[in-house]
C-alpha positions in Angstrom: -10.6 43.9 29.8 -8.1 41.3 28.8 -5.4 42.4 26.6 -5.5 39.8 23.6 -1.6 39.0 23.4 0.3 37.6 26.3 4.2 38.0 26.4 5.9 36.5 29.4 9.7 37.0 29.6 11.3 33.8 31.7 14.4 34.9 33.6 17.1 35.7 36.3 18.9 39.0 35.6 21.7 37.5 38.3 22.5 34.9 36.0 23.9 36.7 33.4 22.3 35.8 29.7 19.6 34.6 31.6 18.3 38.0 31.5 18.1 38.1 28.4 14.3 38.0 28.5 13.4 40.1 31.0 15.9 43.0 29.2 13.7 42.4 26.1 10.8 42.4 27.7 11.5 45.8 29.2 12.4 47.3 25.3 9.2 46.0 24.2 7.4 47.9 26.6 8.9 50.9 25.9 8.4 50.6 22.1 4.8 49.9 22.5 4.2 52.7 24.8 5.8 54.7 22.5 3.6 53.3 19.3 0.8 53.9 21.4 0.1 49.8 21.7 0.1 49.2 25.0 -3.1 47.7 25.8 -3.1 45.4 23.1 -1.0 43.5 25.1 0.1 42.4 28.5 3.7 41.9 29.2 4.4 39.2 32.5 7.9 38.6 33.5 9.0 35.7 36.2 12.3 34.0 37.0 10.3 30.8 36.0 6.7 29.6 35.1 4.8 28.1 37.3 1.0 25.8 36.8 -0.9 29.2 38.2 0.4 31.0 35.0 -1.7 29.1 33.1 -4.6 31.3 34.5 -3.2 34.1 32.8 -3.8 32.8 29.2 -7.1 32.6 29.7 -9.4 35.2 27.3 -6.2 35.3 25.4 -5.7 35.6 21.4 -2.1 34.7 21.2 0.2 33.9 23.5 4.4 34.5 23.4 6.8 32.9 25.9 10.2 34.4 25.6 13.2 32.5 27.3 17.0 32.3 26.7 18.8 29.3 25.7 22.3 27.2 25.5 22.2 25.3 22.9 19.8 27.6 20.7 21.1 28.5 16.9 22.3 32.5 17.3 20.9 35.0 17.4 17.3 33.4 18.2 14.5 30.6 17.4 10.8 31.4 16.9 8.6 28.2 16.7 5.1 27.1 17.7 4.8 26.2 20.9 2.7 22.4 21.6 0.6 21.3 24.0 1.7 17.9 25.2 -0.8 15.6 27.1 0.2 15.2 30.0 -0.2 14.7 33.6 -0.7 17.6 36.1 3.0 18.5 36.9 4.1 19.3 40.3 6.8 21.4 39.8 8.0 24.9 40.4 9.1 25.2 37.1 7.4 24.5 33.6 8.4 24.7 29.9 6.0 26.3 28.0 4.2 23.2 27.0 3.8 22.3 30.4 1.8 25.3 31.2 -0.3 24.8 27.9 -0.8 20.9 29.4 -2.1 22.3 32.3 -4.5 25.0 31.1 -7.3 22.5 29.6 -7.3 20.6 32.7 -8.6 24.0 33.9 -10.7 25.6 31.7 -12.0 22.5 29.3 -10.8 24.1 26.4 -7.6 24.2 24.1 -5.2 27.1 25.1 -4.7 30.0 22.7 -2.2 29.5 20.2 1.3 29.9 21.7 4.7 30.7 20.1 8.3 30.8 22.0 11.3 33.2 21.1 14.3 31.3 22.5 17.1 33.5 22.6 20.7 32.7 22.1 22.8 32.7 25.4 26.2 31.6 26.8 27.2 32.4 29.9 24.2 31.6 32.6 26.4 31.4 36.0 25.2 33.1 38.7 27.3 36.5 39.0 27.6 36.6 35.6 26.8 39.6 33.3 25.2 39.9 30.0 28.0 38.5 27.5 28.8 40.8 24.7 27.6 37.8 22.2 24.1 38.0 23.9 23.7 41.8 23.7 24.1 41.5 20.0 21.5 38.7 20.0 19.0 40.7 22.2 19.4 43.4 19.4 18.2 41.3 16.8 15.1 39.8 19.1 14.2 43.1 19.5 14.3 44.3 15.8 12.5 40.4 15.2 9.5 41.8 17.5 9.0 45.4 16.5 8.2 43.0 13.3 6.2 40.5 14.6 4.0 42.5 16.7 3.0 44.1 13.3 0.7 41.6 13.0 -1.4 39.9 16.0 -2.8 37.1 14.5 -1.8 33.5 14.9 -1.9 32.9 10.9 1.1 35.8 10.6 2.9 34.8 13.4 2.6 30.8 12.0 4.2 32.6 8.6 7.3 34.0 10.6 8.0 30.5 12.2 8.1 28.9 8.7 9.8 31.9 7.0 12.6 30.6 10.3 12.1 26.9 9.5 13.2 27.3 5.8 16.3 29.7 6.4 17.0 26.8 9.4 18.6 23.6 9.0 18.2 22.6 12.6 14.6 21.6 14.4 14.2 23.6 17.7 11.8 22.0 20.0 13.3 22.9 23.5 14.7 26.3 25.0 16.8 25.4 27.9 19.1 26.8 29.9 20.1 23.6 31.7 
């Protein structure tokens, strides 16, 4: 059985708030073992995405791509992540839109819908540790999911990216580290 949430954590723990991610990624499992949620969902990390994770969303209710970024507002950005027509890419690494692009080529049908949680990061050199500005940050992603996973329904999740929007003056439609 498919788990019906997908969280994949984008990152290089060598690269120093690039791993930023992957650390969350790792509390989140532990706090959902611990709440007994497990197998509600199914956590994928990766140093990048790729076309073949588009495979993954497939059966999928919701789907949450969590990435650090330079030039996102501190400590994080939640938004809705969009599909964008596109041609196939041919590429080793995808945004998240990408990989939504790519999975109705596959499977002739929209994707599920998808969120990102871009989180703040400064320092990405390779060598590099975790900056003390980005270990506060990752706290608050963390306490920011063990409250959205309350709810695993698109309409909630859609009410958390508003509730961001209005307490945001800036738009957010990329997390990069580049």
């Amino acid at each position: 059985m498919v788990a019906p949430v997908l969280i994949f954590a984008v990152g290089n723990e060598s690269r120093g708030d690039d791993a930023l991610a992957p650390l969350l990624l790792r509390r989140l499992d532990a706090w959902l073992q611990k709440e007994g949620r497990s197998a509600d969902f199914e956590l994928i990390e990766d140093f990048q995405l790729q076309v073949e994770h588009a495979m993954d969303i497939a059966g999928r209710r919701l789907v949450l791509f969590i990435d650090a970024g330079m030039d996102t507002p501190a400590p994080y950005a939640f938004y809705r992540a969009q599909s964008r027509d596109a041609s196939t890419p041919y590429s080793h690494a995808l945004t998240p839109e990408a990989v939504l692009a790519v999975y109705p080529q596959v499977y002739r049908e929209a994707p599920p819908p998808a969120f990102i949680l871009c989180i703040r990061g400064e320092q990405f050199e390779l060598g590099s540790s975790l900056s003390p500005a980005a270990d506060s940050w990752l706290n608050s992603a963390m306490n920011f999911m063990q409250q959205l996973l309350q709810e695993t329904e698109a309409t909630a999740w859609e009410m958390q990216v508003q509730q961001q929007a209005a307490g945001d003056a800036e738009k957010h439609e990329a997390c990069t580290t580049q």
